[in-house]
C-alpha positions as CSV (number, residue, x, y, z in Angstrom):
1,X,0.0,0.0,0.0
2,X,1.7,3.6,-1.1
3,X,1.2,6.3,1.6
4,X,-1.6,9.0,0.8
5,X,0.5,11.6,2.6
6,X,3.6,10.8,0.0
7,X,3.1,12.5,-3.4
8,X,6.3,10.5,-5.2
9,X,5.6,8.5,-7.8
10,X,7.7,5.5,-6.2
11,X,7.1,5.7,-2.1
12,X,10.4,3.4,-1.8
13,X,13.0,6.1,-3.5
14,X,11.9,9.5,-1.8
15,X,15.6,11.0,-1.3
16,X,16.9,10.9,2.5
17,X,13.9,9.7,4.1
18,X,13.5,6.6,6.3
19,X,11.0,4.1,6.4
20,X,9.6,2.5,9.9
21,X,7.9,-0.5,8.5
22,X,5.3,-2.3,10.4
23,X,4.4,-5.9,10.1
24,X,2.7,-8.6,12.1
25,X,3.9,-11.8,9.7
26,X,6.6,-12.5,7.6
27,X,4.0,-13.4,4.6
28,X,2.3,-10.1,5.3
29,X,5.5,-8.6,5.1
30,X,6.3,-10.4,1.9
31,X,3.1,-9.1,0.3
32,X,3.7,-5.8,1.2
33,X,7.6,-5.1,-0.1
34,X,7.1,-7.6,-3.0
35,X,8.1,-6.1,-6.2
36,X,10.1,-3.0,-4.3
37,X,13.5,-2.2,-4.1
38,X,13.6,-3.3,0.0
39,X,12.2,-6.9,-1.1
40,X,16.3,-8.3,-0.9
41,X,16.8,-6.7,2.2
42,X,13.7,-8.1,4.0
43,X,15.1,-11.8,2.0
44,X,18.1,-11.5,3.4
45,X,17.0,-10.7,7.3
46,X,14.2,-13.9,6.7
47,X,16.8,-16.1,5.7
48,X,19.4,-15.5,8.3
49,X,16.1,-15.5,11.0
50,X,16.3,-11.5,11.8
51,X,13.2,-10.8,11.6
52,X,10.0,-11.9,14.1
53,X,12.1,-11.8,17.3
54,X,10.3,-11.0,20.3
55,X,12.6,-9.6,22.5
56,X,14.4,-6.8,19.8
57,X,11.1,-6.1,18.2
58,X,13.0,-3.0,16.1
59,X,15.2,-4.5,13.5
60,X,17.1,-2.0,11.6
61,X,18.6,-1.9,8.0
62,X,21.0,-0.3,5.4
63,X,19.6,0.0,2.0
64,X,21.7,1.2,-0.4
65,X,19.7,2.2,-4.4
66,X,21.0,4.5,-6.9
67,X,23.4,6.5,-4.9
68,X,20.4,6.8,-2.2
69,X,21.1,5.6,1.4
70,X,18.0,4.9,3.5
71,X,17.6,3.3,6.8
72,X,14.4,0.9,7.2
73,X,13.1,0.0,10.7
74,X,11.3,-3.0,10.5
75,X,8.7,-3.3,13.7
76,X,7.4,-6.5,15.0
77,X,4.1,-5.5,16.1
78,X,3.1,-9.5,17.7
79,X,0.2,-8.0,20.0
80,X,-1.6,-4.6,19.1
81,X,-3.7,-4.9,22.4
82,X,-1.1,-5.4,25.1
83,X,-0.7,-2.6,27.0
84,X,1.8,-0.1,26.2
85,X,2.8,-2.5,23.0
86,X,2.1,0.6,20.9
87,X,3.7,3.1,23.3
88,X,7.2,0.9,24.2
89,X,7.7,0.2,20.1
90,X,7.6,3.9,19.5
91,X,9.5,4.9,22.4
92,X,12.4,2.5,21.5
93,X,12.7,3.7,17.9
94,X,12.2,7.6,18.9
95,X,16.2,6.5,20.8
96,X,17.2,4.5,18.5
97,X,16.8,6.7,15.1
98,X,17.8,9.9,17.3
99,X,20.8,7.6,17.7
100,X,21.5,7.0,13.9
101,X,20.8,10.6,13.5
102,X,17.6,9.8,11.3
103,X,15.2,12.5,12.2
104,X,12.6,12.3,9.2
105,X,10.6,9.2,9.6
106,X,7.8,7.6,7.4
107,X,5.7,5.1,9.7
108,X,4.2,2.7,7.1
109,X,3.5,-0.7,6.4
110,X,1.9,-4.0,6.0
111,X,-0.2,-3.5,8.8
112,X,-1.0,0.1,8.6
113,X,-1.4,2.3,11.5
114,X,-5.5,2.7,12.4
115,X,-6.8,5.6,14.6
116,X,-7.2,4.4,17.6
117,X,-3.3,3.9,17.5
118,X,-2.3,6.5,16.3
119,X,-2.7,8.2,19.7
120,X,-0.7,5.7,21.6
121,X,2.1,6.1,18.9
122,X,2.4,9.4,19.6
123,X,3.0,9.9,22.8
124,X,5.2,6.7,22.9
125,X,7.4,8.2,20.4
126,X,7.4,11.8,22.1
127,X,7.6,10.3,25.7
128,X,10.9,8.1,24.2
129,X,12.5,11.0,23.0
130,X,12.4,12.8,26.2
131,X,15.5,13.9,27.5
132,X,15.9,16.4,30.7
133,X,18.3,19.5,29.8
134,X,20.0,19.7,33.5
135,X,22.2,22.4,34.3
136,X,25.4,21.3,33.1
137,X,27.9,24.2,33.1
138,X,28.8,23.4,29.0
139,X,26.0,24.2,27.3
140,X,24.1,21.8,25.0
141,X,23.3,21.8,22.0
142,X,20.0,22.6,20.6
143,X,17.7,19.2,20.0
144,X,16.8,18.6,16.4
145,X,13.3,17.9,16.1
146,X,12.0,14.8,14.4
147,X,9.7,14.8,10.8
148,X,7.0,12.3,11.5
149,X,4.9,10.9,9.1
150,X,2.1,8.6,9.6
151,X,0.7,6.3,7.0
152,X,-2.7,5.5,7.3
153,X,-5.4,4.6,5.0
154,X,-7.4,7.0,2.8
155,X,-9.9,8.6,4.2
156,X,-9.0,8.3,7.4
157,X,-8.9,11.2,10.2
158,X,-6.1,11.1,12.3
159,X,-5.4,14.8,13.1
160,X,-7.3,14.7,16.4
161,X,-5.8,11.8,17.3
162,X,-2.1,13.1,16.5
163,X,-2.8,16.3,18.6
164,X,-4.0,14.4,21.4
165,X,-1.0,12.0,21.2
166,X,1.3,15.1,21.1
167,X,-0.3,17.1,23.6
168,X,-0.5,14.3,26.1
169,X,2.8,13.3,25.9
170,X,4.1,17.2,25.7
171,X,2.3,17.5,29.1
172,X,4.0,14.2,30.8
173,X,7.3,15.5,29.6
174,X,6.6,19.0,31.4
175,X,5.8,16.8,34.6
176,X,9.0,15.1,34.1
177,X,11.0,18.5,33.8
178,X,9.2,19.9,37.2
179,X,10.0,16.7,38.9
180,X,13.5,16.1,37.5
181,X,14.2,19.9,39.3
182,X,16.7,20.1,41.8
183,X,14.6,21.2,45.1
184,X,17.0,24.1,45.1
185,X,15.9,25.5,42.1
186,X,12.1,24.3,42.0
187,X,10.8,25.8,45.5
188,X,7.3,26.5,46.7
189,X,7.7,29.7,45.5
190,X,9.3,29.1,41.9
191,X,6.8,26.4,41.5
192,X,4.0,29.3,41.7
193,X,5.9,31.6,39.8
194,X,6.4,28.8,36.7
195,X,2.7,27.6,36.6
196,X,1.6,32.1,36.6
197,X,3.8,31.7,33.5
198,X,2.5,28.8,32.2
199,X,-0.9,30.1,32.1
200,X,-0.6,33.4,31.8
201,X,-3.0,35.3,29.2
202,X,-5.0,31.9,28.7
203,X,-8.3,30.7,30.0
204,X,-7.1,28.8,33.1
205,X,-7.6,32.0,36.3
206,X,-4.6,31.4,38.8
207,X,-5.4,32.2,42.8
208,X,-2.5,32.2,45.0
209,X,-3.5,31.3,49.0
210,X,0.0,32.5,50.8
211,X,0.8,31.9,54.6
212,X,-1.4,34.5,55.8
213,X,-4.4,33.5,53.5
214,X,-4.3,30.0,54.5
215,X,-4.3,30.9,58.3
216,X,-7.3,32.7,57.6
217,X,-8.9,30.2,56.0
218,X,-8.0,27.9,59.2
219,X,-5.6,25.9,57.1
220,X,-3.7,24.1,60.2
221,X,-2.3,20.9,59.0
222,X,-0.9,22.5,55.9
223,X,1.0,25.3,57.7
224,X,2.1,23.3,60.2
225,X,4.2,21.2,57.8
226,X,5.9,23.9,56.0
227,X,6.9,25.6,59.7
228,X,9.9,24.2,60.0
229,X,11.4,25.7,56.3
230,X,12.6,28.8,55.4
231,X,10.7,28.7,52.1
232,X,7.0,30.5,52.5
233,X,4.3,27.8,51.7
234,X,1.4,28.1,48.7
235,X,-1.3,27.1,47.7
236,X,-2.4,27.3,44.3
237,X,-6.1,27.2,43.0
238,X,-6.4,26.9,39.2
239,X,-9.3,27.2,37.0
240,X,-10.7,26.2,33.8
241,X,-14.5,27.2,33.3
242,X,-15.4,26.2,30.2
243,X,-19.1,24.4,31.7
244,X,-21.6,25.4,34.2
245,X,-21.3,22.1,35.4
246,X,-20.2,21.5,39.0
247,X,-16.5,21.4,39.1
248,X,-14.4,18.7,39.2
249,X,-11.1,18.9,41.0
250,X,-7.8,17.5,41.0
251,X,-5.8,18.1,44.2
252,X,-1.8,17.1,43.7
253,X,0.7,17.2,46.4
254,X,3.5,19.5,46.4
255,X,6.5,18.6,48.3
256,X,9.3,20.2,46.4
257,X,11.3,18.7,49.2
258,X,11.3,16.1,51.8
259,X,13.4,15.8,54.6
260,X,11.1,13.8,56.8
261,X,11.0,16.7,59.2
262,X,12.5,15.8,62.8
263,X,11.5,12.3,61.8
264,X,13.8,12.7,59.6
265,X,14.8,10.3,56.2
266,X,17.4,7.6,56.1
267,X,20.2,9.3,53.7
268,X,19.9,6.7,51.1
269,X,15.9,7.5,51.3
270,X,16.5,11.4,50.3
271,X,18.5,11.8,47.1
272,X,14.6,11.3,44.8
273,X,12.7,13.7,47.6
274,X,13.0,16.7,44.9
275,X,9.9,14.5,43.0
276,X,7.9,14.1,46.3
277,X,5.7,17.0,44.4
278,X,5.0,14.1,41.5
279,X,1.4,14.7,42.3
280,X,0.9,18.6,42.1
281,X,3.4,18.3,38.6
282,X,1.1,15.8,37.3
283,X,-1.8,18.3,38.1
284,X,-0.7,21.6,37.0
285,X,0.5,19.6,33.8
286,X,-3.0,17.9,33.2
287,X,-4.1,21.5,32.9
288,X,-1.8,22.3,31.2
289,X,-2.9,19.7,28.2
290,X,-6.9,20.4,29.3
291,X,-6.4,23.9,28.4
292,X,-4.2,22.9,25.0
293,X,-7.0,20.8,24.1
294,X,-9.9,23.3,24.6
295,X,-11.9,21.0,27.0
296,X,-15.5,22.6,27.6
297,X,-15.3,21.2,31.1
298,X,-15.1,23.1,34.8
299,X,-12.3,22.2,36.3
300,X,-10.2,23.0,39.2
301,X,-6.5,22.1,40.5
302,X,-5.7,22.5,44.0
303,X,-1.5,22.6,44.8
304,X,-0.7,23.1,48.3
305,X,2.9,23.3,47.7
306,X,6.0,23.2,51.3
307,X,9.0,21.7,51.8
308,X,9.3,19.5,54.5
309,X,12.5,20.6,56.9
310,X,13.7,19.9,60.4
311,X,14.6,22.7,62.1
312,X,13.8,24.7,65.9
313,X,10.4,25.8,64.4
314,X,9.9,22.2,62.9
315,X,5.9,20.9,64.2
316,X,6.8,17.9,65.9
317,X,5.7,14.2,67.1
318,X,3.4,14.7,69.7
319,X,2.1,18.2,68.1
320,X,-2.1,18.4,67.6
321,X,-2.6,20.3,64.8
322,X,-6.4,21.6,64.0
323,X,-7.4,21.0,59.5
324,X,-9.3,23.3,57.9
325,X,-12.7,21.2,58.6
326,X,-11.8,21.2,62.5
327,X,-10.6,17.9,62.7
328,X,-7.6,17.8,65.0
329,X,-5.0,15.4,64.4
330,X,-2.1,14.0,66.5
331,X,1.0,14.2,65.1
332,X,2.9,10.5,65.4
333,X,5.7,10.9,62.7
334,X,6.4,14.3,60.7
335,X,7.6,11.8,57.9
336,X,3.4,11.4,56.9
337,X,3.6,15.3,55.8
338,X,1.8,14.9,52.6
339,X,-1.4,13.6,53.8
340,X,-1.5,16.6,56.2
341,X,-1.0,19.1,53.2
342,X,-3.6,17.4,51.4
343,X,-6.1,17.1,54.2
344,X,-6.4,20.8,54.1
345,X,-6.9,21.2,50.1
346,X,-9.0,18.1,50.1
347,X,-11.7,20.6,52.8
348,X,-11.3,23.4,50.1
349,X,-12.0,21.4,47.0
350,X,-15.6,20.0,49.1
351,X,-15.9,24.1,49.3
352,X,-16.4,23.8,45.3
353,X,-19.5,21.5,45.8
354,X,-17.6,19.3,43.0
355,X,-19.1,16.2,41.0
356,X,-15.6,14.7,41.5
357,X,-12.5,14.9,43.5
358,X,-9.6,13.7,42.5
359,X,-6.2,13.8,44.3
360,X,-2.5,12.3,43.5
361,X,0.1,12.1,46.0
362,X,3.9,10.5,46.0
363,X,2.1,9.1,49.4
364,X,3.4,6.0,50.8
365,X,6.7,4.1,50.5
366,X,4.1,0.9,52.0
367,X,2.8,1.3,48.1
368,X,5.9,0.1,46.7
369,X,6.0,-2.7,49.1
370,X,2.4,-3.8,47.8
371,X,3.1,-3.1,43.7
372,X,6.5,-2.8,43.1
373,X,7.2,0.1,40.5
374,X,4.7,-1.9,37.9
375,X,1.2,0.0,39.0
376,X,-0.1,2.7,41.1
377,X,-2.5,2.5,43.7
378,X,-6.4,3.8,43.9
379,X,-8.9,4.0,46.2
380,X,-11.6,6.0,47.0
381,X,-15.7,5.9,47.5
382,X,-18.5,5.2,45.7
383,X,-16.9,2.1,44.1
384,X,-18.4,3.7,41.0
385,X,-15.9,6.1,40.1
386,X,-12.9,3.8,41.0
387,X,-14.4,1.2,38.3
388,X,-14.6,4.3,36.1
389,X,-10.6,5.2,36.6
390,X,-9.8,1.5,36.2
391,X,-11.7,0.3,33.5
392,X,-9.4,3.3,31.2
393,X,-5.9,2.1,32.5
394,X,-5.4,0.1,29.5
395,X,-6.4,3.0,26.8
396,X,-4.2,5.0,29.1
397,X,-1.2,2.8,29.7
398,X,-0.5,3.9,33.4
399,X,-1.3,0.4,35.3
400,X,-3.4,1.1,38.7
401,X,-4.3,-1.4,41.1
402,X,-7.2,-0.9,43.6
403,X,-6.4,-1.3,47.3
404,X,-8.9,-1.7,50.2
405,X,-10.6,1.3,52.0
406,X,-11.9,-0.6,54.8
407,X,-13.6,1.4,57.8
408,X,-11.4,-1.3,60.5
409,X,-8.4,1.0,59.1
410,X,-9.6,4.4,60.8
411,X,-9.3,2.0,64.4
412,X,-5.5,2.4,63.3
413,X,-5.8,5.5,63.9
414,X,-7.0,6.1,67.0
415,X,-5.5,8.7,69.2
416,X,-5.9,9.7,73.0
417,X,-5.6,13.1,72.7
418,X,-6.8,14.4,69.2
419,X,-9.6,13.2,67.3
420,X,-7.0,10.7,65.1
421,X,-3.1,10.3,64.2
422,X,-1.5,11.2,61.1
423,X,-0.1,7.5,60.9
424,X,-0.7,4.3,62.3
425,X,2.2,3.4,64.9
426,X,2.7,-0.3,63.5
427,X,3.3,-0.4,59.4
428,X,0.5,-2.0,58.9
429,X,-1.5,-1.2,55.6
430,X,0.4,2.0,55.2
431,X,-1.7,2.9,51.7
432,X,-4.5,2.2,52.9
433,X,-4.5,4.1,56.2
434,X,-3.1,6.9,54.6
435,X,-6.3,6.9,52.3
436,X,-8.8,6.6,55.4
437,X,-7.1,9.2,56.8
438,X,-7.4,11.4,53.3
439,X,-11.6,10.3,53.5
440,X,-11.9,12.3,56.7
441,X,-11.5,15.3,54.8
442,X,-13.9,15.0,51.8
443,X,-16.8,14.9,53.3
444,X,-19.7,13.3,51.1
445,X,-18.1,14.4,47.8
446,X,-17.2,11.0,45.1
447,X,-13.7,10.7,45.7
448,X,-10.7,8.9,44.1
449,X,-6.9,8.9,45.6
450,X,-4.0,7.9,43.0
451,X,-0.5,7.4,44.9
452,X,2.0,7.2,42.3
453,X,4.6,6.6,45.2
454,X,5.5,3.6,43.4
455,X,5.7,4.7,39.9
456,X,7.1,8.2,40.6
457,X,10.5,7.2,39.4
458,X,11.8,5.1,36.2
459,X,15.4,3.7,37.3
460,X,16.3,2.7,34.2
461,X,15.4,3.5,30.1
462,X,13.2,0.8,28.5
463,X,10.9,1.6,26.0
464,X,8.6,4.9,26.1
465,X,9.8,5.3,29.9
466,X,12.8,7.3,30.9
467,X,15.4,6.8,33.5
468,X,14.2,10.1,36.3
469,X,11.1,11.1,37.5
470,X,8.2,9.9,35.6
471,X,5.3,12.2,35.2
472,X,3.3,9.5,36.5
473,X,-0.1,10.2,36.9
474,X,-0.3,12.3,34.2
475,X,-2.1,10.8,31.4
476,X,-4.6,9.4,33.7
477,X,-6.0,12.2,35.1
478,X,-5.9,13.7,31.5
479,X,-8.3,10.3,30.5
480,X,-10.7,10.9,33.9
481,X,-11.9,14.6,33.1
482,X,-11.9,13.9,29.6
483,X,-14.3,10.7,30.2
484,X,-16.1,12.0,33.4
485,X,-19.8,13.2,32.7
């Protein structure tokens, strides 16, 4: 099949482009190239068993024609529908033609790209290529920009999908760069300053609560974290009205950096605590693509953003701080900070009378324990919307796992002094105590906790994921406001 999108008469000698050619079987393969000039190269890689292999999916080739040099990819698509089959493929190509220094790609083949695809080849490709600039004292040079082309049949409409794909992925990577930051350079207040920029002249309405607004507004849990730093806490309310629906909100924790407080981190535990504001990045970046997209939708995006620091004006264990709702809490270990930050912007989003509430948190180390780095963690109440998040993970590609939310786990709670802990003093079902302790705060309101503790952070580079901080979290809250009625 010759590409729509390629005007030459012969598809296979376009000067200095590269073919990505997509196949399922070898006679499929065979059908497709028979008669071109790349027939003897895909001969030669049958006959010498190159092709079909499983675990190198991406087999690459020198074709040499008339003076013309081309590069062919050939990729093993064996199961469309596995998750992040699409995503990985692209990722792994988007590395290895940056490698070869190929930067104009036709994506074609015997088993042509179909719409519904073209999405997740898109942001694998994009999310591959990512690469975070640092600050390096020699200054890099500028990154060449790839020339994608996408073969699909006639007639086909692709563009939404290819601007979704982008934007998506465009909005992971920005979560990646505000988690990859170095806490010195990404502080409360920076963090404020970069999302103002962000959105600045657009339709998403900014709303800054500083210290003195947030003692107002009887904010005690979240000040009392961010006492014990020299950096002034904020909390950040965005808005997109594009409805006149009730909102829904997304509430992401900001940590830009945590010690542990007085109960303070193991050393080896510290050195990834510049991404313990995963959550609030993956927010302000899911706005970030909602308002790129031009979703009719009412949304909001609460960021409480501290850092987390031991020093003489530290709160401490023992301390009984009063939330915004009037809940007190007894403080057992200043280490559970985040759930305290959220308590408070969890009151303020039930202020919103919402339809949803959604909030994402690099919460508990206990969910690594339970899922390894493979899945995130969700809970929440009515069961509805959970089944709603999980039945999209595999459209989405973020894996999520759904923990309990049993009303036994408040009993861990229990405290003689306040009217609960921050944390249970054994380490028992550390996700989902912090979660019950996250559901005294929003009230009656349909509620769904994400902690991305677990996938926060890729250690190494393996398909469309890249060895930092992830962005995770990202493209599922993108998928929930986009699907929530």
């Amino acid at each position: 099949m010759k590409s729509p999108l390629i005007k030459q008469d012969d598809f296979w000698e376009v000067e200095y482009v590269n073919k990505v050619i997509i196949y399922k079987t070898i006679n499929e393969l065979k059908r497709y190239v028979k008669g071109e000039v790349v027939e003897s190269l895909v001969e030669h890689y049958y006959k010498s068993d190159q092709l079909l292999q499983k675990n190198e999916p991406i087999k690459q080739g020198v074709l040499s024609h008339q003076k013309l040099i081309q590069h062919i990819y050939f990729v093993y698509f064996d199961q469309m529908s596995a998750v992040n089959n699409v995503r990985n493929i692209a990722g792994d190509l988007a590395r290895q033609a940056r490698k070869e220094k190929q930067f104009k790609l036709i994506v074609t083949g015997a088993h042509p790209l179909k719409a519904d695809t073209v999405q997740q080849w898109c942001e694998g490709f994009y999310l591959g290529d990512y690469e975070y600039k640092g600050y390096q004292s020699e200054k890099r040079p500028a990154r060449k920009a790839f020339n994608l082309v996408l073969d699909v049949p006639k007639q086909t409409d692709i563009s939404a999908a290819i601007k979704r794909g982008f934007v998506v992925a465009k909005s992971q990577n920005m979560a990646r760069d505000l988690a990859n930051t170095p806490a010195n350079y990404l502080t409360p207040k920076e963090f404020m300053t970069m999302t103002k920029k962000r959105f600045s002249k657009t339709g998403v309405s900014i709303k800054v609560y500083d210290k003195k607004s947030a003692k107002k507004k009887g904010m005690g849990a979240f000040l009392a974290v961010s006492q014990g730093s020299s950096q002034e806490p904020y909390l950040l309310e965005l808005t997109l009205n594009q409805s006149k629906e009730a909102p829904i909100v997304m509430v992401g924790k900001g940590v830009t950096f945590d010690t542990g407080g007085i109960s303070i981190k193991p050393s080896h535990s510290m050195s990834c605590m510049k991404g313990d504001m995963g959550g609030a990045a993956a927010v302000c970046a899911t706005m970030s693509a909602l308002e790129e997209l031009k979703v009719k939708k009412h949304v909001k995006a609460l960021i409480p953003l501290v850092e987390n620091m031991p020093s003489a004006n530290a709160y401490k264990p023992g301390d009984v701080i009063t939330a915004m709702n009037k809940k007190t809490i007894e403080v057992i270990n200043t280490d559970a900070e985040g759930r305290l930050i959220l308590a408070d912007a969890l009151c303020l989003a039930t202020t919103f009378k919402p339809k949803l509430i959604i909030d994402i948190a690099t919460l508990t180390g206990a969910c690594s324990v339970a899922l390894g780095n493979v899945a995130s963690a969700v809970l929440g109440s009515p069961q509805n919307v959970v089944d709603t998040i999980l039945s999209k993970q595999d459209d989405v590609g973020e894996r999520l796992w759904q923990l309990p939310l049993y009303d036994e786990y408040l009993d861990y709670l229990k405290s003689s002094v306040a009217d609960f802990t921050n944390c249970a003093e054994n380490r028992l079902a550390g996700t989902s105590t912090a979660a019950i302790f996250l559901k005294q705060f929003v009230g009656e309101s349909s509620w769904v906790h994400i902690d991305i503790a677990s996938t926060m952070e890729n250690k190494s580079t393996k398909g469309y994921q890249v060895k930092g901080m992830n962005g995770s979290g990202t493209r599922t809250l993108i998928q929930a406001i986009l699907t929530t009625s």
